[in-house]
PAPA-745784 format. One record per residue (C-alpha): residue in three letters; x, y, z. Coordinates in nm, 4 decimals. Layout:
BEGIN
SITE, ALA, X, Y, Z
...
***
This chain:
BEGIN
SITE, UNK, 11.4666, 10.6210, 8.5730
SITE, UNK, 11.2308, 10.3254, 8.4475
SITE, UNK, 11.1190, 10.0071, 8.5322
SITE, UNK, 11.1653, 9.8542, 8.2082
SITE, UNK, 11.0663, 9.4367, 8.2925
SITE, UNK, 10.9313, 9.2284, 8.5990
SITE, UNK, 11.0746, 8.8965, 8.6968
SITE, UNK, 10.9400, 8.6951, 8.9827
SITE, UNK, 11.0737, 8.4103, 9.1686
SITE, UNK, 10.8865, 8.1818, 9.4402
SITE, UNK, 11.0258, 8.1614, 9.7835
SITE, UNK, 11.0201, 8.0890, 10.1523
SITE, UNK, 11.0363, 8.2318, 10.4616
SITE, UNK, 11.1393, 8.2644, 10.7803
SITE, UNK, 10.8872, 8.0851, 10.9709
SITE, UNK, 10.5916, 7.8800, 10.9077
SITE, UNK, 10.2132, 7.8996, 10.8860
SITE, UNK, 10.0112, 7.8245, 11.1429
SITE, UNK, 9.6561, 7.7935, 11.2199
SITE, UNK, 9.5877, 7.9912, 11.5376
SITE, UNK, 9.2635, 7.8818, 11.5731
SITE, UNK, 9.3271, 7.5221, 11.6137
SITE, UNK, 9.6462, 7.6057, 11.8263
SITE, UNK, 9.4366, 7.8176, 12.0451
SITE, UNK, 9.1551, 7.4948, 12.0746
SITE, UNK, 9.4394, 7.2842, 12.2116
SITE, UNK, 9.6110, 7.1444, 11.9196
SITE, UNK, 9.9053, 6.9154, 12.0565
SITE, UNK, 10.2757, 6.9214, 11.9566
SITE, UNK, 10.5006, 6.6853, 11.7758
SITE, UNK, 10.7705, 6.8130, 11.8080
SITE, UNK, 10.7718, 7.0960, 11.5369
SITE, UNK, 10.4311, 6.9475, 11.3979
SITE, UNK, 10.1104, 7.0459, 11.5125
SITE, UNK, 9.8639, 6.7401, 11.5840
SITE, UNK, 9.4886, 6.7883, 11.5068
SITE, UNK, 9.2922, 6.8652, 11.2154
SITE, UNK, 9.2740, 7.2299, 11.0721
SITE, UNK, 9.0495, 7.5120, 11.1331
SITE, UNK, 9.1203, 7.8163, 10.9363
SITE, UNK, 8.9892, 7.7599, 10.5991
SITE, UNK, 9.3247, 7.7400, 10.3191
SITE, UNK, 9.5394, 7.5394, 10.5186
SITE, UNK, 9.5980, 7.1741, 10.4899
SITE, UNK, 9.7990, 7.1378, 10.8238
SITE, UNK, 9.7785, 7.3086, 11.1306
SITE, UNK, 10.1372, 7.4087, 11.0611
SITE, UNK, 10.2748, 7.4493, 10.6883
SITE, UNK, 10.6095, 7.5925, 10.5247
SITE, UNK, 10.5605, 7.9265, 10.4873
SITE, UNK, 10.6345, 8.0683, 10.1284
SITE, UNK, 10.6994, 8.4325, 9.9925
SITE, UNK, 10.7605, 8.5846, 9.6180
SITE, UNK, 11.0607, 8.7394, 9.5096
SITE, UNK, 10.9132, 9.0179, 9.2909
SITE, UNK, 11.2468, 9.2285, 9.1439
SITE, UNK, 11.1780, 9.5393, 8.9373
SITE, UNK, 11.4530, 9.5537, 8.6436
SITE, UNK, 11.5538, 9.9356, 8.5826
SITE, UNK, 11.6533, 10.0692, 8.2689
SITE, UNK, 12.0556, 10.1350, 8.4026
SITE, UNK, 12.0596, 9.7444, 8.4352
SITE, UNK, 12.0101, 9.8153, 8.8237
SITE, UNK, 11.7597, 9.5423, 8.9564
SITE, UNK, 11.5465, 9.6159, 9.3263
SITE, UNK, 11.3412, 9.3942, 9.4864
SITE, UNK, 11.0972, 9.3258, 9.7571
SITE, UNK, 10.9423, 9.0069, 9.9450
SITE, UNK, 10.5720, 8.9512, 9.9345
SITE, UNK, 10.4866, 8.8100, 10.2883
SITE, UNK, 10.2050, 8.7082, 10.4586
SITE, UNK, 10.2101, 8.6478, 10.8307
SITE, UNK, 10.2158, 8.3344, 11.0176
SITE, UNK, 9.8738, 8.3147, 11.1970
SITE, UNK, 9.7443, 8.4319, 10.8543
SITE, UNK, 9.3264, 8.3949, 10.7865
SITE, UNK, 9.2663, 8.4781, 11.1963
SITE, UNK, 9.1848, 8.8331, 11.3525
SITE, UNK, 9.0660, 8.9594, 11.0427
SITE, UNK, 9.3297, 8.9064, 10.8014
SITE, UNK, 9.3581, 8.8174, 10.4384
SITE, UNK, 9.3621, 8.4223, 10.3389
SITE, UNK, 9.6599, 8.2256, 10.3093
SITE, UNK, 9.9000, 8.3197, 10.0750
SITE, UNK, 10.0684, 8.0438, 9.8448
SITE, UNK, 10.3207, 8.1257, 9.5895
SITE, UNK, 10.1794, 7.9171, 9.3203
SITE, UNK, 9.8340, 8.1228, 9.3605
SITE, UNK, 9.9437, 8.4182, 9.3214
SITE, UNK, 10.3085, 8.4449, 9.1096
SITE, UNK, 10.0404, 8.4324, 8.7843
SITE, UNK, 9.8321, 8.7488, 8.9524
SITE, UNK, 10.1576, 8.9516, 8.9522
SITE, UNK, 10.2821, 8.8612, 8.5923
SITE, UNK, 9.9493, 8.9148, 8.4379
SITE, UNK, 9.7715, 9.1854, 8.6030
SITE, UNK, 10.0540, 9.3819, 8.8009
SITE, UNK, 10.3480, 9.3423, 8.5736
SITE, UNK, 10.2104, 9.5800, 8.2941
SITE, UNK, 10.1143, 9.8643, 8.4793
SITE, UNK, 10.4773, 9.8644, 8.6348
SITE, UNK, 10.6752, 9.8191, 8.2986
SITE, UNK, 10.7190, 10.2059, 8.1743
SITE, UNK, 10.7108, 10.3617, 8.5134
SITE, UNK, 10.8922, 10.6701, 8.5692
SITE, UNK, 11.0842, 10.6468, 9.0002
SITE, UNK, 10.9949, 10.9838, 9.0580
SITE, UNK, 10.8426, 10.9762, 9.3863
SITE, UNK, 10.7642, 10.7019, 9.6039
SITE, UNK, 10.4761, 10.7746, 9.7863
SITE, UNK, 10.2657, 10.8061, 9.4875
SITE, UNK, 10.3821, 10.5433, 9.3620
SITE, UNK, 10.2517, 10.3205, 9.6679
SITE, UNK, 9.9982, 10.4441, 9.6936
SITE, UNK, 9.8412, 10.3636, 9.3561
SITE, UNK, 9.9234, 10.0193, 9.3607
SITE, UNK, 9.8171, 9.9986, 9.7013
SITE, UNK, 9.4942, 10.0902, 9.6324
SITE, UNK, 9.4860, 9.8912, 9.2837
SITE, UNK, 9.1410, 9.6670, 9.2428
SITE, UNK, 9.1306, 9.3355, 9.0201
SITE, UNK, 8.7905, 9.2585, 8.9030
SITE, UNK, 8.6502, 9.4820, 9.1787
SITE, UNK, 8.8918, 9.3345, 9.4595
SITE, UNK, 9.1621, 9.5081, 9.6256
SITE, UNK, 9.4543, 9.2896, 9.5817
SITE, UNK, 9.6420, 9.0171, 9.8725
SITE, UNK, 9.7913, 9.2722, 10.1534
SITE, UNK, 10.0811, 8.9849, 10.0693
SITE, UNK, 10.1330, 9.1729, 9.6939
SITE, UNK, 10.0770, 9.4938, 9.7929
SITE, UNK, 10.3388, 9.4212, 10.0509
SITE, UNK, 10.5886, 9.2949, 9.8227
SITE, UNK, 10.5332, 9.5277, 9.5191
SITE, UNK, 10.5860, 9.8320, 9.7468
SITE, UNK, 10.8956, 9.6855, 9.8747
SITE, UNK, 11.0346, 9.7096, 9.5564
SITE, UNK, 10.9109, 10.0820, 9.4352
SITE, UNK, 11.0797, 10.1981, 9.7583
SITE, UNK, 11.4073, 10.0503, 9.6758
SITE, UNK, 11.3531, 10.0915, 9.3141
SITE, UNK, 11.3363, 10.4793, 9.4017
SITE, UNK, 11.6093, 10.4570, 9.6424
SITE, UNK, 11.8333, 10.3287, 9.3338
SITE, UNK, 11.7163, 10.6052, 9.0949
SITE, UNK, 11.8113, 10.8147, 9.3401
SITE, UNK, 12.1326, 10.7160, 9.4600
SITE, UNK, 12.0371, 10.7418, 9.8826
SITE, UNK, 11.8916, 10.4396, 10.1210
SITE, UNK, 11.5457, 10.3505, 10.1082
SITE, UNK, 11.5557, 10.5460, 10.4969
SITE, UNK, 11.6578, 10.8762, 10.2853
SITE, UNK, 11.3604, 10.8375, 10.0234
SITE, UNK, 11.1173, 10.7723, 10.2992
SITE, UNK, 11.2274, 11.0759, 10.5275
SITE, UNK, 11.1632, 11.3215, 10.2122
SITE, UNK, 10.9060, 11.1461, 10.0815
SITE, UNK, 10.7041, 11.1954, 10.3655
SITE, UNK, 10.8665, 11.5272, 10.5109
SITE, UNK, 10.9531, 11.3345, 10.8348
SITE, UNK, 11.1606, 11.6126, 10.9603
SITE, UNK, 11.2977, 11.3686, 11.1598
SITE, UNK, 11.7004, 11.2121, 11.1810
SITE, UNK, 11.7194, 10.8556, 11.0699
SITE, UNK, 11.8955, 10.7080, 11.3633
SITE, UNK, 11.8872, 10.3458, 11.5217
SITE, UNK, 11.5973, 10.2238, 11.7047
SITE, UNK, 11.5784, 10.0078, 11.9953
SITE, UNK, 11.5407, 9.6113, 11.8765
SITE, UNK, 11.2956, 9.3745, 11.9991
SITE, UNK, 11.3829, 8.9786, 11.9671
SITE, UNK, 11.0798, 8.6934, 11.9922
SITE, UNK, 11.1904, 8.3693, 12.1309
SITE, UNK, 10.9337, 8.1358, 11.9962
SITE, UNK, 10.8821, 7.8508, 12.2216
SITE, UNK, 11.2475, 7.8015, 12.3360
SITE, UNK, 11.1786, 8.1019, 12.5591
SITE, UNK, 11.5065, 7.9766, 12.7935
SITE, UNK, 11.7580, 7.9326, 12.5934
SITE, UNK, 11.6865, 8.2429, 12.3153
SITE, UNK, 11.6243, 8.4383, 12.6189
SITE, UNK, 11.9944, 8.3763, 12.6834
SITE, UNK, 12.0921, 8.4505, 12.3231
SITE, UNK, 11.8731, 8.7862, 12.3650
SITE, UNK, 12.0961, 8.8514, 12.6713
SITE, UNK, 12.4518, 8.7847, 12.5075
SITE, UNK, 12.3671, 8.9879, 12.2265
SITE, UNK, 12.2019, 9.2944, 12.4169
SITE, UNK, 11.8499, 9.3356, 12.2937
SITE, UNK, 11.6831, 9.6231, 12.3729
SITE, UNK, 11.3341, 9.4923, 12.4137
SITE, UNK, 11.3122, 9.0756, 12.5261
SITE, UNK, 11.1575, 8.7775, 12.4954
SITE, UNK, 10.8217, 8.7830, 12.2718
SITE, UNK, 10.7743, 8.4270, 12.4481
SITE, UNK, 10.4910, 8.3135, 12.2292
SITE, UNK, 10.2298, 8.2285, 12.5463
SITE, UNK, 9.9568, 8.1158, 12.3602
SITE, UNK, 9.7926, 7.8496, 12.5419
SITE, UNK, 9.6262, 7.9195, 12.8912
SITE, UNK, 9.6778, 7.5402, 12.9741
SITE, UNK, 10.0744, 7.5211, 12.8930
SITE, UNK, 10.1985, 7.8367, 12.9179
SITE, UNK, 10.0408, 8.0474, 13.0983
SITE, UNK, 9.8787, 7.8362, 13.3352
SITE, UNK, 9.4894, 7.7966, 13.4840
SITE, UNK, 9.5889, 8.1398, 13.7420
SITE, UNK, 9.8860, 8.2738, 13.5308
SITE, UNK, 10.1002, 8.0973, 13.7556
SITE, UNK, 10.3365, 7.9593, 13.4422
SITE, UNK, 10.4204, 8.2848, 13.2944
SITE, UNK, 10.4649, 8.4613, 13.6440
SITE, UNK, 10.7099, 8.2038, 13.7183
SITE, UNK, 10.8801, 8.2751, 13.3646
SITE, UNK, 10.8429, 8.6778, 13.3899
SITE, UNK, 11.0404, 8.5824, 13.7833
SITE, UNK, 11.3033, 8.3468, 13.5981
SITE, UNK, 11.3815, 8.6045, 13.3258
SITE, UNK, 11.4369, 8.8915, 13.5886
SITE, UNK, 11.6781, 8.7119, 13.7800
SITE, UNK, 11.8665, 8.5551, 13.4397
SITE, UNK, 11.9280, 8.9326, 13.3470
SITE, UNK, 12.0759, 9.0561, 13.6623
SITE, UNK, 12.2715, 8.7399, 13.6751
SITE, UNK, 12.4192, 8.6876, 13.3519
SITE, UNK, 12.4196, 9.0532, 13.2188
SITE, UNK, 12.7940, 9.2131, 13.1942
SITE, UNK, 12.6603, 9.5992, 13.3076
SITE, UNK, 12.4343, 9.7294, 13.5146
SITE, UNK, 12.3041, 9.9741, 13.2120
SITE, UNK, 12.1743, 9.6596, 13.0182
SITE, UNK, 11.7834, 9.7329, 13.1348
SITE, UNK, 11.6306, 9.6019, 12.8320
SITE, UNK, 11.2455, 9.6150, 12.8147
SITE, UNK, 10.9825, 9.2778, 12.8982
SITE, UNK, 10.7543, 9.2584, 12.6482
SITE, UNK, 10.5574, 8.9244, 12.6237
SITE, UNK, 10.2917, 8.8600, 12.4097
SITE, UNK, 10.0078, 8.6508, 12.5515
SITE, UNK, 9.7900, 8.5836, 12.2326
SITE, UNK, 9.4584, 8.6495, 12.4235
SITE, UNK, 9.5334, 8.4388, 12.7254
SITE, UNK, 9.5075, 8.6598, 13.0292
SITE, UNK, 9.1455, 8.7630, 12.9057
SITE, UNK, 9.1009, 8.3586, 12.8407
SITE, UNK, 9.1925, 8.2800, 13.1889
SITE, UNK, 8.9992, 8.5943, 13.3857
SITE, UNK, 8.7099, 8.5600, 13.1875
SITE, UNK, 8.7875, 8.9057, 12.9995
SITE, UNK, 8.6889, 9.0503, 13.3703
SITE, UNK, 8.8761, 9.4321, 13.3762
SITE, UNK, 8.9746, 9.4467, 13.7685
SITE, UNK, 9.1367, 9.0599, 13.7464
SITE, UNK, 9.2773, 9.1310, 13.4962
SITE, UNK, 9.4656, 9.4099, 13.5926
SITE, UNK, 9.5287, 9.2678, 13.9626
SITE, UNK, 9.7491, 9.0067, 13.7525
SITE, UNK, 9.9221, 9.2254, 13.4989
SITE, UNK, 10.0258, 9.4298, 13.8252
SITE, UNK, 10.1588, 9.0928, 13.9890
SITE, UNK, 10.3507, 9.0381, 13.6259
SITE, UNK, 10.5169, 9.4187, 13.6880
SITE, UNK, 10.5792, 9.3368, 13.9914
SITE, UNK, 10.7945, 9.0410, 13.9274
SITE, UNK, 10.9891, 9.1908, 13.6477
SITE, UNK, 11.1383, 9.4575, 13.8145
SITE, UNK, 11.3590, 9.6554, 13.8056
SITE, UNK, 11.2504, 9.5874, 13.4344
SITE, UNK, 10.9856, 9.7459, 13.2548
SITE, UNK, 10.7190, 9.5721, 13.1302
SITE, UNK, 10.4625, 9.5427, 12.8029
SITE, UNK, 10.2091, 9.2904, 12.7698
SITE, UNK, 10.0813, 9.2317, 12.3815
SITE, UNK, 9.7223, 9.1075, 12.3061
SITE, UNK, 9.5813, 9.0395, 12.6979
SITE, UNK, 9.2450, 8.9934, 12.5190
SITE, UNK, 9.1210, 8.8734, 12.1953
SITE, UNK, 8.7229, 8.9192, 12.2374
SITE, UNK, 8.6993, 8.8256, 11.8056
SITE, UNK, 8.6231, 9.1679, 11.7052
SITE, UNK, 8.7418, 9.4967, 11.6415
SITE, UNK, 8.5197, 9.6927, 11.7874
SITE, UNK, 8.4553, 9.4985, 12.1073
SITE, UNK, 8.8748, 9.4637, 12.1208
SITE, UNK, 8.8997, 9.8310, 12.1188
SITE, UNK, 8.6917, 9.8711, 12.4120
SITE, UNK, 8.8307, 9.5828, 12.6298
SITE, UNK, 9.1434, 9.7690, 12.5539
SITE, UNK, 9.0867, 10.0890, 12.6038
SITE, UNK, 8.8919, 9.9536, 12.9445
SITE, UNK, 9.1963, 9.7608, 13.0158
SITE, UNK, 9.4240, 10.0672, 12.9800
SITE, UNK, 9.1981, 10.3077, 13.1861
SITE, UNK, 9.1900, 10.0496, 13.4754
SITE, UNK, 9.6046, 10.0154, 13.4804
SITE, UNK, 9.6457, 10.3942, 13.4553
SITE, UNK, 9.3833, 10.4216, 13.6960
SITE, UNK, 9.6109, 10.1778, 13.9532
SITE, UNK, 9.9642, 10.3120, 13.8123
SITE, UNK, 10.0212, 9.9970, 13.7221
SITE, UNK, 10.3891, 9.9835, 13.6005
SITE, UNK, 10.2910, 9.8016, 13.2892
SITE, UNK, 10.2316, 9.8896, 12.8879
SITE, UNK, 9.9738, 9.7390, 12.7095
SITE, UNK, 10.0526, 9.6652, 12.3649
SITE, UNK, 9.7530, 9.6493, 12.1253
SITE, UNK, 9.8154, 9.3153, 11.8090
SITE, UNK, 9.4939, 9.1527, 11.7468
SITE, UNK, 9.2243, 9.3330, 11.5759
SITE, UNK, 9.4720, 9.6358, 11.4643
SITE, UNK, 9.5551, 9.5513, 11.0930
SITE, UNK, 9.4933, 9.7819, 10.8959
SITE, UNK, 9.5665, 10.1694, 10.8762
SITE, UNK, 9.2356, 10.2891, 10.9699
SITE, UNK, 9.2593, 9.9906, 11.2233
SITE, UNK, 9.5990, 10.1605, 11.4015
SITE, UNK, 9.4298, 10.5278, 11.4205
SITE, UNK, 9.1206, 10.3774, 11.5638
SITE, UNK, 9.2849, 10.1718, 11.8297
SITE, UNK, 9.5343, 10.5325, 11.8735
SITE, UNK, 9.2606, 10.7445, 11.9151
SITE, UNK, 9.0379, 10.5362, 12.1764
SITE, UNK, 9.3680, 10.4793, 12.3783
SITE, UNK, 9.2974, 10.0853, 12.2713
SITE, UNK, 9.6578, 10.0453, 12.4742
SITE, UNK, 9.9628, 10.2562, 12.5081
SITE, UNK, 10.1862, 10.1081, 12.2106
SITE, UNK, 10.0086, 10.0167, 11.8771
SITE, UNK, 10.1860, 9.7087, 11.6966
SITE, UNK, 10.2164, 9.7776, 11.2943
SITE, UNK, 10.2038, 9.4466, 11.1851
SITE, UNK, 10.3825, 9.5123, 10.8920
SITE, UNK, 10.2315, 9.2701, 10.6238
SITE, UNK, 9.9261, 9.3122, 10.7214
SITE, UNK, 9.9083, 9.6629, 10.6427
SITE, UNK, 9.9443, 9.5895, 10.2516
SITE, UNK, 10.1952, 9.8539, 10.1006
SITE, UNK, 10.4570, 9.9773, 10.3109
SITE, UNK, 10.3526, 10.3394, 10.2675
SITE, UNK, 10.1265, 10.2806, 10.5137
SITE, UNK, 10.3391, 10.1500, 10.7627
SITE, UNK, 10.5592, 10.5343, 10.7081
SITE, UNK, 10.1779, 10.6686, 10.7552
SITE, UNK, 10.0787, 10.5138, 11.0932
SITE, UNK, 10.3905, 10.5106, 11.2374
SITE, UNK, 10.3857, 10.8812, 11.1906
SITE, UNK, 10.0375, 10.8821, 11.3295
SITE, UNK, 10.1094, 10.6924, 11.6353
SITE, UNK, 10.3852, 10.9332, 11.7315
SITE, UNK, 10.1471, 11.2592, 11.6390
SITE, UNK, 9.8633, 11.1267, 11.8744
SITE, UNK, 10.1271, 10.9917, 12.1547
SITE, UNK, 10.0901, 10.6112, 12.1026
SITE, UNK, 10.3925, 10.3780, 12.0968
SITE, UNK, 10.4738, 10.3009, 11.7846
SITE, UNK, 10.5799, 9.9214, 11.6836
SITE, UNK, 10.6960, 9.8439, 11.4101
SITE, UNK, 10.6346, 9.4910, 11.4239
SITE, UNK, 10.5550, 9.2529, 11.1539
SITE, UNK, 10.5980, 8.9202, 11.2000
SITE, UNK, 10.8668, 8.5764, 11.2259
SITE, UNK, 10.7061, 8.4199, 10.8758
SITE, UNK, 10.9054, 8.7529, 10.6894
SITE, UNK, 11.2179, 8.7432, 10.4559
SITE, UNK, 11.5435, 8.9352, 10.5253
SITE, UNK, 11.4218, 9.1683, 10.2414
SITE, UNK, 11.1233, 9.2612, 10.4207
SITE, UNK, 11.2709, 9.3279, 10.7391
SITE, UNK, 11.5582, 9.5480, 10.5770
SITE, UNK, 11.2817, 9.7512, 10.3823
SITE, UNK, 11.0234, 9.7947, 10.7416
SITE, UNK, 11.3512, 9.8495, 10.9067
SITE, UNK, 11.4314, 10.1641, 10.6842
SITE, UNK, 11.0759, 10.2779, 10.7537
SITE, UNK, 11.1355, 10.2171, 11.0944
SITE, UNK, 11.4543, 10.4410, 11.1372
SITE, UNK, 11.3104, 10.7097, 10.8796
SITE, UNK, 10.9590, 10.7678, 11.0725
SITE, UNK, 11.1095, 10.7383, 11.4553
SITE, UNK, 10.9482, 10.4236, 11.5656
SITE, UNK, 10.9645, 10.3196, 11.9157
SITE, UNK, 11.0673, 10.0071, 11.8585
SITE, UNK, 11.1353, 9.7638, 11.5705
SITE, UNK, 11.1340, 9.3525, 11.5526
SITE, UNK, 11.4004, 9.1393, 11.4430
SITE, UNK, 11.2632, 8.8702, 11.2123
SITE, UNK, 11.1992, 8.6415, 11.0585
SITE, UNK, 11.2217, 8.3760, 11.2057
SITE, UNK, 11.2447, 8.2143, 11.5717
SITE, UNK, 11.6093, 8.1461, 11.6591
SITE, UNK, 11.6876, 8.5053, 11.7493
SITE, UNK, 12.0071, 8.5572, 11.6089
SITE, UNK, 11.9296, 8.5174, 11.2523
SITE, UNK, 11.6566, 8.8180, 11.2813
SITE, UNK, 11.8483, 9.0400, 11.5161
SITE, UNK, 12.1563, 9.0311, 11.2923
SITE, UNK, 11.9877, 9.1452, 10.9683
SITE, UNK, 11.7655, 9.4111, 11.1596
SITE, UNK, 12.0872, 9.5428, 11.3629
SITE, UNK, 12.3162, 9.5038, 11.0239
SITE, UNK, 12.0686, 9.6748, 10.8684
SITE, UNK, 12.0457, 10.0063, 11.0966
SITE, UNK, 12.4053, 10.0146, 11.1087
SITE, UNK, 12.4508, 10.0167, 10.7188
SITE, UNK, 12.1859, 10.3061, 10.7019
SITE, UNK, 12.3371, 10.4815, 10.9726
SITE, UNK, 12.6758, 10.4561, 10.8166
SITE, UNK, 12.5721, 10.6116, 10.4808
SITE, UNK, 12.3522, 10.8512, 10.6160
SITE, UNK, 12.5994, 11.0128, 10.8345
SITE, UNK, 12.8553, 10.9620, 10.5818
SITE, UNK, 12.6604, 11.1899, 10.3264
SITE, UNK, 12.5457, 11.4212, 10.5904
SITE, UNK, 12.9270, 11.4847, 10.6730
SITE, UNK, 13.0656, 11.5205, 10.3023
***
């Protein structure tokens, strides 16, 4: 089977753009606006629409498959590429990508990916947002030639040697962390709230105090409003660098408050993403791994899940190997092709670090049913629902999506 054209179409996503660096200098809020001027270089508001491209692969049966190029919402911070605008980069893909797609024989995936992952133009590799998108579609492009889910093609692909089963879903509330929290609870998520605390001032107050009183409010909304006592879903907030803001990056405060944050949410387990962001990857691995040590150390009945910093694949087995955390998020976009999101996924698990299979709310539906293939194919230990914010929009796709796969797989497995 052959891709025989290449048709491309702009879009939008599922969230927004937003300048973290302004937001994390005190930007205020207008409602959904952010007030202030910019900081991160590219973007002409604090917070802007965020936009994707369509990029569908026509095959020479008349079947067409398709992926979402994606960048993520606090794009240009931590290390990441620039913004990514539609109208930028729709004429990169039709004049320098198109033509070495057209002719293309689906014979194996990973290959595939892996050569227009690495692709260069005029000396550059190319946006992680195109690689992103343009592996999308060779994965389901393959999948179609070969008549399985994009799951199936992944698991012999890569010789997984693993079943592709459901894994547990975690839901991010954005800032209405009440009332999604209550959607989150309705609907059973497995892993809860996200909560977006990124400012020390608002959210997670001058001693933490805000965000114990939230971690406190969301333990007893659970055992309140939850219909069985098996519903033990996981606490996982991310804190965007805030705890290490607030204790001055100091190890042995910090940990004295992650254990009061435990504390609170039991009987729940807890994960705390990004306590630090010390603006370099290096220097984040070792607060990190410090920061990990010094809760083992304590048995402090908390995960620490490293975000910032961890981009890239050599990023994830760097941050793996040092123990930079216990779980590793795989920020899906900004990996580039999806291949590597199989390959550290199946790294994390070999070296015994959680693996997240993350990504992020500014994604389309097509990108979160293509990482949430990946997901089920490689074993991750947990995968998000996006895009978006509102909760149920992102869990139903990503829990739709399992149960399709699931479905077909086990339907083929008991022909």
């Amino acid at each position: 089977m052959k891709i025989i054209d290449v048709v491309c179409s702009a879009g939008k996503t599922g969230f927004y753009f937003d300048d973290q660096r302004a937001i994390k200098a005190g930007a205020g809020h207008d409602g959904m606006f952010y007030l202030g001027e910019t900081v991160t270089p590219g973007f002409e508001s604090i917070r802007q629409a965020g936009e994707s491209i369509s990029v569908q692969l026509i095959l020479e049966d008349g079947q067409v498959a398709y992926g979402d190029c994606a960048a993520v919402q606090y794009s240009g911070a931590g290390g990441r590429d620039p913004l990514f605008l539609a109208k930028d980069f729709i004429p990169v893909i039709e004049k320098e990508i198109a033509p070495k797609l057209i002719g293309r024989e689906l014979d194996n995936f990973k290959s595939l990916a892996e050569e227009f992952d690495s692709m260069q133009i005029d000396g550059k590799r190319m946006h992680t947002a195109i690689r992103y998108g343009i592996t999308q579609a060779l994965l389901d492009a393959v999948a179609k030639a070969r008549k399985v889910t994009m799951a199936e093609v992944i698991q012999k692909d890569y010789n997984t040697g693993l079943e592709i089963t459901r894994r547990p879903i975690f839901t991010q509330s954005g800032d209405n962390r009440y009332e999604n929290a209550d959607k989150m609870i309705i609907k059973g998520a497995d892993v809860l709230p996200h909560a977006l605390i990124n400012n020390v001032k608002e959210k997670l107050g001058e001693n933490g105090e805000i965000l114990l009183e939230y971690v406190k409010w969301l333990r007893d909304r659970i055992l309140a409003k939850r219909t069985s006592e098996d519903y033990n879903p996981i606490f996982h907030i991310d804190v965007y660098g805030t705890i290490g803001a607030a204790f001055d990056c100091d190890v042995k405060k910090m940990a004295d408050y992650i254990g009061t944050l435990a504390e609170a949410a039991k009987p729940f387990k807890l994960r705390i993403e990004g306590p630090m962001d010390v603006e370099d990857r290096d220097k984040q691995i070792e607060a990190m791994a410090a920061l990990r040590a010094e809760i083992d150390r304590r048995g402090i009945p908390a995960e620490l899940v490293a975000d910032e910093w961890c981009n890239t694949l050599e990023d994830i087995k760097l941050f793996a190997d040092k123990k930079a955390g216990h779980v590793v998020q795989i920020k899906t976009p900004d990996l580039g092709g999806v291949n590597n999101i199989a390959d550290a996924i199946l790294y994390c698990n070999k070296v015994g670090i959680g693996s997240y299979c993350g990504g992020t709310c500014n994604e389309t539906n097509r990108s979160a049913e293509v990482t949430t293939n990946i997901g089920m194919a490689c074993g991750a230990l947990q995968v998000l629902a996006k895009p978006g914010m509102g909760v149920d929009e992102g869990f139903m796709i990503v829990f739709n999506e399992m149960g399709r796969v699931e479905a077909l797989v086990n339907r083929r497995k008991n022909k």
